[in-house]
N, C-alpha and C positions, 0 to 999 in steps of 0.2 A: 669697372670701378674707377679709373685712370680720368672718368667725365664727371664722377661725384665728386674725387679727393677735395680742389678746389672749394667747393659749396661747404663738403665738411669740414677745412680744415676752419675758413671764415667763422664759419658759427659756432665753432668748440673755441675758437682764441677769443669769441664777445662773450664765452661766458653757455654758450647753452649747454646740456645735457647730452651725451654722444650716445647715448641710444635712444634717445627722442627724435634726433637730426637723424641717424641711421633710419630708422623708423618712415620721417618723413622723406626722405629720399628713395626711398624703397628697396631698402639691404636688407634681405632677409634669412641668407644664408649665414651658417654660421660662421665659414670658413671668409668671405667675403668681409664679414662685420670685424672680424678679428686681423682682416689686415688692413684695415684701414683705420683701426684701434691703435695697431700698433706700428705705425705709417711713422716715419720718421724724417724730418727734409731733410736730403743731405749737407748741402747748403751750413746746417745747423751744427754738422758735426764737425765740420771743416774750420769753421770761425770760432768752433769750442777749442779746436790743436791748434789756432792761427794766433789768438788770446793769449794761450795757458807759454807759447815761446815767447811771444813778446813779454811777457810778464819776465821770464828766468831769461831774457836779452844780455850776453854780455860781450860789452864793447872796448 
């Protein structure tokens, strides 16, 4: 799964259909389609707490 995320994540942020991309990548499991459904960057969650301090900063 680790060699799809990349291609899926590309094509679900321009906008396509994430079981048409799963589909064409060839995820067919269920268990497989649902983690990469619900696949989250870390990266994304770190600059959401890194924001929400700087925002309440007091100096």
């Amino acid at each position: 799964m680790a060699d799809k995320y990349p291609e899926f994540s590309k094509r679900i942020a321009a906008g396509e259909d994430p079981g048409k991309v799963l589909d064409d990548l060839g995820v067919k499991r269920y268990c497989c389609r649902r983690t990469l459904l619900a696949a989250v960057e870390p990266v994304d969650m770190v600059l959401e707490y890194y924001s929400a301090r700087e925002k309440f900063r007091v100096e």
